[in-house]
PLY file of the C-alpha trace (Angstrom):
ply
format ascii 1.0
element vertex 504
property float x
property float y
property float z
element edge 503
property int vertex1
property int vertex2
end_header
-35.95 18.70 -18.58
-33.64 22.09 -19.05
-30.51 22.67 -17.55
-32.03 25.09 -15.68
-33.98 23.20 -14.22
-31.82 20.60 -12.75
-29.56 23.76 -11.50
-32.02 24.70 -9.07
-33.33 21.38 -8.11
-29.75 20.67 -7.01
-29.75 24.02 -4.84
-33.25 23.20 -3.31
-31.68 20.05 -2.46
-28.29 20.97 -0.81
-30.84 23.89 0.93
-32.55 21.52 2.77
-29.76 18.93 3.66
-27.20 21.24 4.68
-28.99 24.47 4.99
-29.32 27.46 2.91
-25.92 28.81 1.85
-23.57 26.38 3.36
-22.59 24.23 0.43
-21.11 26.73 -2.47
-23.14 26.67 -5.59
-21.28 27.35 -8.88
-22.27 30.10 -11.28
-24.87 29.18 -14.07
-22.09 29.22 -16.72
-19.92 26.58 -14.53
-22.93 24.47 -13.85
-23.61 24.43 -17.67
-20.23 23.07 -17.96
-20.70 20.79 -15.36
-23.61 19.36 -16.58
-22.53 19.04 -20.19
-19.43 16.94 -18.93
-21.71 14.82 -16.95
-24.56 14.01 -19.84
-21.53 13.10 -22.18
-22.86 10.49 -24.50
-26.55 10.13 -22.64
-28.52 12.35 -24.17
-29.77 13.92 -21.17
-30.80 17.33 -22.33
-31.06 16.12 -26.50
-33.01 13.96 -28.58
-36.23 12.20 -27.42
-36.66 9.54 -24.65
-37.06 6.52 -27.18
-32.79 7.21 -27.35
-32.42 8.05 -23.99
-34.02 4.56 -23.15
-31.85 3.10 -25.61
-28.44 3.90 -24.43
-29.50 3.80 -20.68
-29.85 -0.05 -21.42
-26.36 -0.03 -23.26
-24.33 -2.73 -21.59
-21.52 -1.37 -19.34
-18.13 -1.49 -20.65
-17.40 -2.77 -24.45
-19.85 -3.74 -26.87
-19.34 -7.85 -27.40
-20.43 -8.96 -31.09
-21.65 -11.79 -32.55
-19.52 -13.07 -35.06
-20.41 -15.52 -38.08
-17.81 -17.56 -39.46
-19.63 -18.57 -42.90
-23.26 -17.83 -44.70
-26.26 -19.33 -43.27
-24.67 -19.65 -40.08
-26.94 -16.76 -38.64
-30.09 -15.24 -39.95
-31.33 -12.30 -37.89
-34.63 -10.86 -38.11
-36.59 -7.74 -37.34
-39.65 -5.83 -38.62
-40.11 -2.27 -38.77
-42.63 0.75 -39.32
-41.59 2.13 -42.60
-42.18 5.81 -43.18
-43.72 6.08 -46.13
-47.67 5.64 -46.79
-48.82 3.67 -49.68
-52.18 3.14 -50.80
-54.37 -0.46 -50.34
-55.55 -1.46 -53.77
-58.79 -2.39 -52.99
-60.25 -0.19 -50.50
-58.03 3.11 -52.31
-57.32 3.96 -48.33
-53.79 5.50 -47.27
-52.13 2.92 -45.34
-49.40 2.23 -43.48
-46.90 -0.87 -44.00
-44.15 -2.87 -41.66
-41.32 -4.41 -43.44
-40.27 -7.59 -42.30
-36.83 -8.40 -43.26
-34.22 -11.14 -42.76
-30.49 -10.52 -43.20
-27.68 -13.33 -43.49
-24.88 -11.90 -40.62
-21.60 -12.97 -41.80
-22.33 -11.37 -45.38
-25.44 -8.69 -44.21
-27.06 -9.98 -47.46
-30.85 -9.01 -47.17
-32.30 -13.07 -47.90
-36.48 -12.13 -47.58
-38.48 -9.46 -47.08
-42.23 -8.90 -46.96
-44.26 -5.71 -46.90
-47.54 -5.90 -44.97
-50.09 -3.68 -44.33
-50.59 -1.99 -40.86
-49.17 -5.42 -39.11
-46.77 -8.09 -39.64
-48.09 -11.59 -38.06
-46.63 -15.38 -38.11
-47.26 -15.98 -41.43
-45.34 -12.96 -42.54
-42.47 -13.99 -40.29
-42.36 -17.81 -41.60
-42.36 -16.46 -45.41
-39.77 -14.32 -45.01
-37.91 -17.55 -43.58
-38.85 -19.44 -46.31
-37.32 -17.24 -48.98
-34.23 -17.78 -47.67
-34.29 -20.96 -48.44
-35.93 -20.67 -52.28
-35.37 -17.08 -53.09
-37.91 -15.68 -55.95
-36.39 -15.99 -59.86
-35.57 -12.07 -61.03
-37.55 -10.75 -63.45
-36.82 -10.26 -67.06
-35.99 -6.58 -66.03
-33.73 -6.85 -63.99
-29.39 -5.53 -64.84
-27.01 -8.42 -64.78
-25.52 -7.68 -61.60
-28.37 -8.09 -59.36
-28.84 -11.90 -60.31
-27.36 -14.15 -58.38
-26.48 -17.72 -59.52
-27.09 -20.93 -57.49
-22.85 -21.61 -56.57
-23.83 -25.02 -55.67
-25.38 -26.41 -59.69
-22.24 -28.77 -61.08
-20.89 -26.68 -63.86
-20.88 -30.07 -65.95
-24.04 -30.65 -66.40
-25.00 -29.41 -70.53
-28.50 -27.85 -71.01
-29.77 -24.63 -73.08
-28.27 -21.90 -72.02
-31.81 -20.03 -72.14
-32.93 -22.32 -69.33
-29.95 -22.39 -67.41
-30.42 -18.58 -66.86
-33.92 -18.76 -66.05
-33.49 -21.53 -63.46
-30.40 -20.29 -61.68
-30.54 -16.20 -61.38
-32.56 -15.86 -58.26
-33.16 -11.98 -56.41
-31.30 -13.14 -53.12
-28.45 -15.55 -52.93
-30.34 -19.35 -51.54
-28.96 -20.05 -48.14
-29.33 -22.91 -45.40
-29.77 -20.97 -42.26
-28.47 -22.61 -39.01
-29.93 -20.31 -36.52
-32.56 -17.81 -36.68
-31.90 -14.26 -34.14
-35.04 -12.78 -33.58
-36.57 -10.54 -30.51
-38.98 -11.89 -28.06
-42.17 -10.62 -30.31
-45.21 -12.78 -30.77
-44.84 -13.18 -34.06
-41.22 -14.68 -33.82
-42.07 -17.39 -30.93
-45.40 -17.98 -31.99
-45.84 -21.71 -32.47
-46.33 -21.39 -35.88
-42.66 -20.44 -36.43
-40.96 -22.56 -34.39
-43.25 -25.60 -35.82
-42.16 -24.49 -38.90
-38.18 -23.71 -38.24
-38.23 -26.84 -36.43
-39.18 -29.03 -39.73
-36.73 -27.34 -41.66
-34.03 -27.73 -39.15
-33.59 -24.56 -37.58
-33.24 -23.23 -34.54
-34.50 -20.22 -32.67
-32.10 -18.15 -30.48
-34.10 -15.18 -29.41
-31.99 -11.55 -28.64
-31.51 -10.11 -25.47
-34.13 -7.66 -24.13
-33.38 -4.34 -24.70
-30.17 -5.03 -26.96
-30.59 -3.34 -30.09
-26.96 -3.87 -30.91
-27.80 -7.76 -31.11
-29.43 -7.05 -34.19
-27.33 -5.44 -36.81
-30.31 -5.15 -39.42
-31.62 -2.12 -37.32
-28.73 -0.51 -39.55
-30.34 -1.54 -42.65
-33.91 0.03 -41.87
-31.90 3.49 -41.35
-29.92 3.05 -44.98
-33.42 2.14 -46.25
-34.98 5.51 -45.09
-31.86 7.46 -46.21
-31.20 5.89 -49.54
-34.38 5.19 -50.49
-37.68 5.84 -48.80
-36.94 9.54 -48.61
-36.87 10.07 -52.30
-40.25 8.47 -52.34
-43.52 10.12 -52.89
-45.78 9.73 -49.69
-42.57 10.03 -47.74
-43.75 10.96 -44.29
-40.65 11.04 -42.06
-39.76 9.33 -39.09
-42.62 11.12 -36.61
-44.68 13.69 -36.74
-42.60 16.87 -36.81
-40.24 15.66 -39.89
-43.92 15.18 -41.67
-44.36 17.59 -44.84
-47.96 19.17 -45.91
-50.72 17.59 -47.99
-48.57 14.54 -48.37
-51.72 12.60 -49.43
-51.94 14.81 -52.28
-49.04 13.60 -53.32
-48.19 11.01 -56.34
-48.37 7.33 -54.31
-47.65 3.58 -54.86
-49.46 0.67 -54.25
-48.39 -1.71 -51.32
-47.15 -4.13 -53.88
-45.34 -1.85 -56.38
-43.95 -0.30 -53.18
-42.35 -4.26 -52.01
-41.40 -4.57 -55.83
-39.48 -1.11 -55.62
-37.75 -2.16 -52.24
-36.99 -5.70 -53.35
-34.76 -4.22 -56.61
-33.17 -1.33 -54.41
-31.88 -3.88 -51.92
-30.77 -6.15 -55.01
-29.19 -3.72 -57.07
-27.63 -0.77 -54.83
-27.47 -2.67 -51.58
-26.00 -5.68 -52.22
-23.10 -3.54 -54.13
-21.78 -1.08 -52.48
-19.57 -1.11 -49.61
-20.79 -2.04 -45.77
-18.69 -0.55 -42.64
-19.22 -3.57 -41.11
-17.76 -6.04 -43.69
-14.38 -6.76 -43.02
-11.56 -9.18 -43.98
-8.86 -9.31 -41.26
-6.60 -10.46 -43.41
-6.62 -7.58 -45.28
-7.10 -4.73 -43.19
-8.47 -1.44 -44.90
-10.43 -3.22 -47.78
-14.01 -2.43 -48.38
-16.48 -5.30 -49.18
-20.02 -5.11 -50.36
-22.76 -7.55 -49.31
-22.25 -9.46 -52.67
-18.55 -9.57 -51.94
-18.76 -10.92 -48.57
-20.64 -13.81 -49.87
-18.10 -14.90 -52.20
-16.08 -14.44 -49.76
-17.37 -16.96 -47.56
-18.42 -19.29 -50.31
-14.61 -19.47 -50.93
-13.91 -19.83 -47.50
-16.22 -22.37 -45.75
-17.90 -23.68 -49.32
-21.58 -23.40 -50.05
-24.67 -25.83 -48.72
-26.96 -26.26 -52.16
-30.52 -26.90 -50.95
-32.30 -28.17 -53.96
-35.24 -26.41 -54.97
-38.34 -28.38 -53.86
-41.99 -27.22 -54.99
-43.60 -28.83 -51.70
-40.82 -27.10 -49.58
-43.69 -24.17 -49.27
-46.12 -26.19 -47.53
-44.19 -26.99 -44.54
-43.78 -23.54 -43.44
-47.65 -23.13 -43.60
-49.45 -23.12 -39.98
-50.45 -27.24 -38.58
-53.29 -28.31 -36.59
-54.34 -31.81 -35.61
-57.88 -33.06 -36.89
-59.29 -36.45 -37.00
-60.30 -36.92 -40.87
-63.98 -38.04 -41.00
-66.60 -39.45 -43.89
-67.67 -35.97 -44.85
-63.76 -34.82 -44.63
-62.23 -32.66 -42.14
-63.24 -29.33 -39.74
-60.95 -26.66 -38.89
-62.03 -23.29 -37.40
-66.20 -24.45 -37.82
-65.46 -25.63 -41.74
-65.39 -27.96 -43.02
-63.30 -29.10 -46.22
-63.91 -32.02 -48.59
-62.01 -34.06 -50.66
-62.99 -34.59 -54.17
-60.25 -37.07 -55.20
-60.56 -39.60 -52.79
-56.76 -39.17 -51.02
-58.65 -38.91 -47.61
-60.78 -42.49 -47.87
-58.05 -44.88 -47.05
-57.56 -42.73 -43.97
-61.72 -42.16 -42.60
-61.68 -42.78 -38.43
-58.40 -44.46 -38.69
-55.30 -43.29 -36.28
-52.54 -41.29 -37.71
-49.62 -43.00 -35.44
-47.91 -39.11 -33.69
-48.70 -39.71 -30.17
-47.54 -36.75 -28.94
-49.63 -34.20 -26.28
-51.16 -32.36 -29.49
-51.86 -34.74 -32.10
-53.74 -37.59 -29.80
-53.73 -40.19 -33.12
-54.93 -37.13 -35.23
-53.75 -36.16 -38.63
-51.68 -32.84 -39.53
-53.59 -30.30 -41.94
-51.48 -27.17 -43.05
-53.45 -23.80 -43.42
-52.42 -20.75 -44.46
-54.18 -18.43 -42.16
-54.59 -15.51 -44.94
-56.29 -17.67 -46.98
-58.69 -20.58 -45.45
-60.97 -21.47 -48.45
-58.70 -24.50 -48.79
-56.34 -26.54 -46.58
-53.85 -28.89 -47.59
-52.94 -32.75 -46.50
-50.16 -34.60 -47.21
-50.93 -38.45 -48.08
-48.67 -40.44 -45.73
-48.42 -43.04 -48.91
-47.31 -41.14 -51.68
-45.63 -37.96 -49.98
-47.64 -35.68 -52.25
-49.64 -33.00 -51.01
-53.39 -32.42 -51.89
-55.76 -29.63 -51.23
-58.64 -29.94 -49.82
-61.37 -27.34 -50.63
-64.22 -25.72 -48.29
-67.72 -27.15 -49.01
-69.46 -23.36 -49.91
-66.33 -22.04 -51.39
-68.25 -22.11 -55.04
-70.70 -20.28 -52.95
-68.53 -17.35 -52.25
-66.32 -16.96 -55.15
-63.05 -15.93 -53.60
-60.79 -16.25 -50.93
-60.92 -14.84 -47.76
-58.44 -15.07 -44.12
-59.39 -16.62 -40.68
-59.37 -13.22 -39.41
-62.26 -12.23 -42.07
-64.44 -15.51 -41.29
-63.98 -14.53 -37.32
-65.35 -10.92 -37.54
-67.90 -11.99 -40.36
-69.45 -14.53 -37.58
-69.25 -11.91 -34.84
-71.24 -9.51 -37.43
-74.00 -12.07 -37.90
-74.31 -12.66 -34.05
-74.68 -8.95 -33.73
-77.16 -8.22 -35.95
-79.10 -11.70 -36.04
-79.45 -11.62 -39.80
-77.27 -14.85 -41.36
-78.34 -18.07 -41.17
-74.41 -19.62 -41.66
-71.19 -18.46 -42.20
-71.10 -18.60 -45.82
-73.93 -16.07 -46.49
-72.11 -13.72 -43.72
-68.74 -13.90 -45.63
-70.28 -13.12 -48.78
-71.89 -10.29 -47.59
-69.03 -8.99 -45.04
-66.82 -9.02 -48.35
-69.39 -6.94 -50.60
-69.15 -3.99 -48.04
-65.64 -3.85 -48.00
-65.32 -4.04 -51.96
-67.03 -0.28 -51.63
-64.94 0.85 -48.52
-67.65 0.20 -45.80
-64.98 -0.15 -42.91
-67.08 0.86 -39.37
-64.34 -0.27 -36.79
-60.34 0.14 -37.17
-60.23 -3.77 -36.33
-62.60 -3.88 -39.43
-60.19 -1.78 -41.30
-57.04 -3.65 -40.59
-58.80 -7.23 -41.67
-60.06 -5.79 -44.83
-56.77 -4.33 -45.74
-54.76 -7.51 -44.86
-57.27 -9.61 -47.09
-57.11 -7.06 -49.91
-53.35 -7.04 -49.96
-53.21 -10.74 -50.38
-56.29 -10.91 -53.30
-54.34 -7.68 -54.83
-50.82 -9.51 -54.87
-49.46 -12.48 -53.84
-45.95 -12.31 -54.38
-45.24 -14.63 -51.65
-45.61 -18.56 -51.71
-47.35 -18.68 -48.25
-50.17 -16.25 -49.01
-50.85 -17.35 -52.35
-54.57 -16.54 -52.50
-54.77 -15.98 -56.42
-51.99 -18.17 -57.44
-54.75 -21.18 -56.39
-57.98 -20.85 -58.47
-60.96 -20.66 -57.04
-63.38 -23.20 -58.44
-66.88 -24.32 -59.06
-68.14 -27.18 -58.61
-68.19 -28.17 -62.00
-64.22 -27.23 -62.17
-63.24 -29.26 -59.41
-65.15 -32.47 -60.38
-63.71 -32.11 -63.79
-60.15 -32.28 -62.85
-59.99 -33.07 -59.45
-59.80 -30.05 -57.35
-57.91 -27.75 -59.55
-58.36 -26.03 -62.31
-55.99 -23.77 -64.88
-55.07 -20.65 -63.08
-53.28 -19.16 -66.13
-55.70 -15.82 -66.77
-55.68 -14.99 -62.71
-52.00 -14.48 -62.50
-51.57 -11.04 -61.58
-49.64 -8.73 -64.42
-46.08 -8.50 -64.34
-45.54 -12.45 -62.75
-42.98 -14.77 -64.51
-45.39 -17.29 -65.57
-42.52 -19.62 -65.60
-41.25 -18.81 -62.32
-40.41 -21.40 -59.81
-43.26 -20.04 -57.55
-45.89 -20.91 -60.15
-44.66 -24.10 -61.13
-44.82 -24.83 -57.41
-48.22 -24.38 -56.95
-49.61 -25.57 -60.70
-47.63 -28.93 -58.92
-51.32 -28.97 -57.05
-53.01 -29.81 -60.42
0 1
1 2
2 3
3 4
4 5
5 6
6 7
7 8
8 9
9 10
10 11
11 12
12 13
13 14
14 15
15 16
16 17
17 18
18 19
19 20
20 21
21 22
22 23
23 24
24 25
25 26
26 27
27 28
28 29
29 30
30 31
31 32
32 33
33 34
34 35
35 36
36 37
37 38
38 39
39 40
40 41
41 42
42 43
43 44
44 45
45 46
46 47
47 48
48 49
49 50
50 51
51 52
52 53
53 54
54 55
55 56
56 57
57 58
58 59
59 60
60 61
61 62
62 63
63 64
64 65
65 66
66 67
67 68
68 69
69 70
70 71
71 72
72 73
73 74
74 75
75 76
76 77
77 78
78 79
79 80
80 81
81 82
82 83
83 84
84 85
85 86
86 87
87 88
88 89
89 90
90 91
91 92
92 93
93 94
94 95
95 96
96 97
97 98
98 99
99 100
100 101
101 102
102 103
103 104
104 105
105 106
106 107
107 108
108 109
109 110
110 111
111 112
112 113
113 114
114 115
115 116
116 117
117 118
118 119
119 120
120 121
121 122
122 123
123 124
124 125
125 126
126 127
127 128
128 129
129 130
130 131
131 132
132 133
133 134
134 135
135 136
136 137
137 138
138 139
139 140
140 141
141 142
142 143
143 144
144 145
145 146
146 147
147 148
148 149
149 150
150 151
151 152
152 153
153 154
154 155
155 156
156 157
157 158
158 159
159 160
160 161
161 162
162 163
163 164
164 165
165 166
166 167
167 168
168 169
169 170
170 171
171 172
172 173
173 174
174 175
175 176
176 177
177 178
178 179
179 180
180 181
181 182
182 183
183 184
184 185
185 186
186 187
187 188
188 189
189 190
190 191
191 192
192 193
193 194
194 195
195 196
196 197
197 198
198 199
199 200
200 201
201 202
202 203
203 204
204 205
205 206
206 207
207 208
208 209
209 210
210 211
211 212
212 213
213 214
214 215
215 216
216 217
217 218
218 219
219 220
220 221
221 222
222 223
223 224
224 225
225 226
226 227
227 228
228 229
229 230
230 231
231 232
232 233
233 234
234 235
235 236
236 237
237 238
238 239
239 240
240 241
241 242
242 243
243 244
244 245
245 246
246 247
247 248
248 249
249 250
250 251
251 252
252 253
253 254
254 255
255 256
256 257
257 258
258 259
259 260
260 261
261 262
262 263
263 264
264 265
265 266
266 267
267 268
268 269
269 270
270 271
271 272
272 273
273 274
274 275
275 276
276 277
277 278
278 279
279 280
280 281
281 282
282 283
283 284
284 285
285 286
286 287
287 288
288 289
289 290
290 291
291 292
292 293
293 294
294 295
295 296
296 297
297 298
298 299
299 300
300 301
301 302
302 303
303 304
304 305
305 306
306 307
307 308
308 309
309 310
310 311
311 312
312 313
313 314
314 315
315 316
316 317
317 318
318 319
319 320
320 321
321 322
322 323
323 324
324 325
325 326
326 327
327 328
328 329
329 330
330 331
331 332
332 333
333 334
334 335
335 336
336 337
337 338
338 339
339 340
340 341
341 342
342 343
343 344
344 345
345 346
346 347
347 348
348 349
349 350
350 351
351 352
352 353
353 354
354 355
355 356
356 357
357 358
358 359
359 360
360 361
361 362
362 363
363 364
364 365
365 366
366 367
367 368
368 369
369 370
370 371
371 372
372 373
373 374
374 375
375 376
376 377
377 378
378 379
379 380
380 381
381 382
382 383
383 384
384 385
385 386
386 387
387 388
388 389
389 390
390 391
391 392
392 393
393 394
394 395
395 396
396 397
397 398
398 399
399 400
400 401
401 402
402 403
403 404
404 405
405 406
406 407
407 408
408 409
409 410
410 411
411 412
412 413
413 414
414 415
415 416
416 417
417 418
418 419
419 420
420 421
421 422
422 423
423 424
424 425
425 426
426 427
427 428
428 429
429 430
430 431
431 432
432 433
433 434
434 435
435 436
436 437
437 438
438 439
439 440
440 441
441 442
442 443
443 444
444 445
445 446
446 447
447 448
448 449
449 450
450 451
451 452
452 453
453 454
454 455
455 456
456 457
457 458
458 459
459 460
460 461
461 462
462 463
463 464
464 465
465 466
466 467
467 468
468 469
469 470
470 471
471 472
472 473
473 474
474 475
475 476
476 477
477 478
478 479
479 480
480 481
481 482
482 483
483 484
484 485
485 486
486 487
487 488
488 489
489 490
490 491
491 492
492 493
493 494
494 495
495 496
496 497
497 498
498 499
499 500
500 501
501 502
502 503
């Protein structure tokens, strides 16, 4: 409200307590001044309520910090709206994207970061966590600067030099994170995460409510905007009001040109210039970039090498408990076979966890933006094997448990489908031509199309696995080569690829 406003409410108010006239009322100007004096630092009569709300639930006195003493030790997390609109490859709709991010505290080094379209859910979150642990091999293109070597590879060790490069530069410097700071959102204490941190040894200290200061990446969403989305075409601003005209008519990027664009800013400006809250106490005055910082502390507290492991992906995919039958195993009403014969020894047999959710029954990863194929890991051997829905040659492609859900309620509603396979197939076919009825409609077929149009990520690798007939899986097992469906402008060599061409 004005400052007028308040005036007279506070003269109404001494009116009827003490009576009109008894209690001297200062002159508008004095009030003014008054008032100003009083709203000193709480945006009372500026800005909008979202930062009134803000610094009303400031803590009272000095800010207290959380302080790292070495990389890894603290890896906070956060997603955010980003203003800018890109445009969904598949469906050629204007959509917007959340960033998810996750930045190393003692250095502020940006470690993983995913761009997804509309919403950011579990999967996102646990990818994101992942790349700090195996960060993505730069590409070809990339200046010298923004490739970071692995610190912990013993300098003795003689190989081509070639390979050496193309083994150790990586886009974000590989970390062992400690503890994971994340808000109380469902996608950050969802069980999948915590499952997921929990296997890899990490644990999950969630932020105070209401504490943005908690969270020093909120900083690095506003340097985003300002160094980078604004320049942008489809740049919308930060609401409404700050939004130009016809900015659909504008030139536009594709959600995955747009992650490709934000990945090399953060790699080569970010990491190298200087951050106000970097600081050596030691040496008072100096200014440190990210990069710096974590050279820094590399020389300070030494460096944790966590070797690169192809199968490392799979444990931060989503487990349920199943009891592994002749035909194979059902999750979510499918059922997936085994052409290899890596389930027999284990047909109606107990698995051995005890515990209140497995019961005796075996754990099956799935990666919930891609169900055509599940993955088990033979108790024996240690190696993981996928195992491949039985009408997947049916289909042709992959599709999400969000798609199969709203494909079955479709076929309920309009009594027409005689299973879920024939529903899929034709659920899919509408959205290839941008038949999208419902927003909850829209949102599934632009996650799905996102994934098809670009896997960058391990954990939503739905073209980096082929899919396969039936004459391609009995030929070779279950897997077939996935060289020609690579999108353009992937390393084939990449560490990624390798990972999952371990499969075949």
């Amino acid at each position: 409200m004005t400052r007028k406003l308040v005036l007279q409410r506070i003269v109404a108010r001494l009116d009827r307590e003490y009576g009109p006239g008894v209690v001297p009322v200062p002159q508008r100007t004095s009030g003014y001044r008054l008032l100003r004096e009083l709203s000193r630092g709480r945006n009372t009569f500026a800005g909008s309520a979202k930062g009134r709300r803000e610094i009303a639930a400031r803590p009272v006195g000095v800010y207290g910090r959380l302080r790292a003493t070495r990389p890894g030790e603290y890896l906070v997390l956060d997603t955010t709206a980003l203003d800018v609109f890109a445009m969904e490859p598949l469906t050629l709709q204007w959509v917007g994207a959340q960033l998810t991010v996750a930045m190393d505290l003692y250095t502020r080094c940006i470690v993983g970061l995913r761009l997804t379209p509309v919403s950011a859910k579990a999967v996102d979150v646990a990818s994101v966590v992942f790349q700090a642990l195996q960060p993505p091999q730069v590409p070809p293109s990339w200046p010298q600067h923004a490739r970071w070597p692995n610190p912990g590879w013993p300098s003795s060790i003689v190989v081509d030099a070639d390979r050496v490069t193309g083994m150790l530069a990586t886009v974000t410097p590989p970390l062992r994170p400690e503890t994971i700071i994340a808000d109380h959102g469902r996608i950050y204490v969802s069980e999948h995460v915590t499952s997921a941190c929990a296997r890899a040894g990490i644990s999950i200290q969630p932020a105070r409510l209401y504490r943005p200061t908690d969270k020093p990446v909120e900083r690095f969403f506003r340097t985003l905007r300002q160094g980078l989305l604004e320049a942008l075409p489809g740049y919308k601003g930060p609401d409404v009001l700050s939004r130009g005209r016809n900015i659909e008519q504008q030139a536009y990027f594709f959600l995955n040109d747009l992650e490709d664009i934000i990945r090399e800013w953060t790699a080569t400006v970010y990491h190298h210039r200087p951050h106000d809250g970097l600081a050596d106490p030691h040496v008072p005055g100096l200014e440190l970039s990210p990069a710096q910082m974590f050279s820094h502390g590399v020389a300070r507290a030494g460096y944790v090498m966590v070797p690169p492991d192809p199968d490392l992906v799979y444990e931060f995919l989503q487990v349920v408990w199943r009891n592994i039958h002749h035909y194979g195993v059902e999750v979510g009403g499918l059922r997936y076979q085994d052409r290899t014969g890596v389930l027999a020894p284990y047909v109606n047999r107990d698995s051995g966890f005890q515990h209140a959710k497995a019961r005796g029954r075996w754990p099956i990863h799935v990666d919930p933006d891609d169900v055509s194929r599940v993955f088990f890991r033979d108790p024996q051997t240690k190696s993981w094997h996928p195992l491949w829905w039985e009408h997947l040659p049916m289909l042709g492609m992959p599709f999400s448990a969000d798609t199969l859900a709203f494909a079955k309620r479709m076929a309920v509603e309009h009594d027409r489908f005689p299973d879920a396979a024939t529903a899929l197939a034709e659920l899919l076919q509408r959205w290839q031509v941008g038949l999208s009825d419902t927003p909850a409609e829209r949102r599934i077929a632009l996650r799905a199309a996102a994934v098809q149009a670009a896997p960058a990520l391990p954990i939503t690798a739905a073209s980096a696995l082929p899919v396969l007939s039936d004459a391609g899986m009995a030929a070779d097992g279950g897997a077939a080569d996935d060289a020609d469906e690579e999108p353009s402008g992937r390393d084939a060599e990449s560490f990624y690829a390798d990972a999952w061409e371990a499969l075949q």
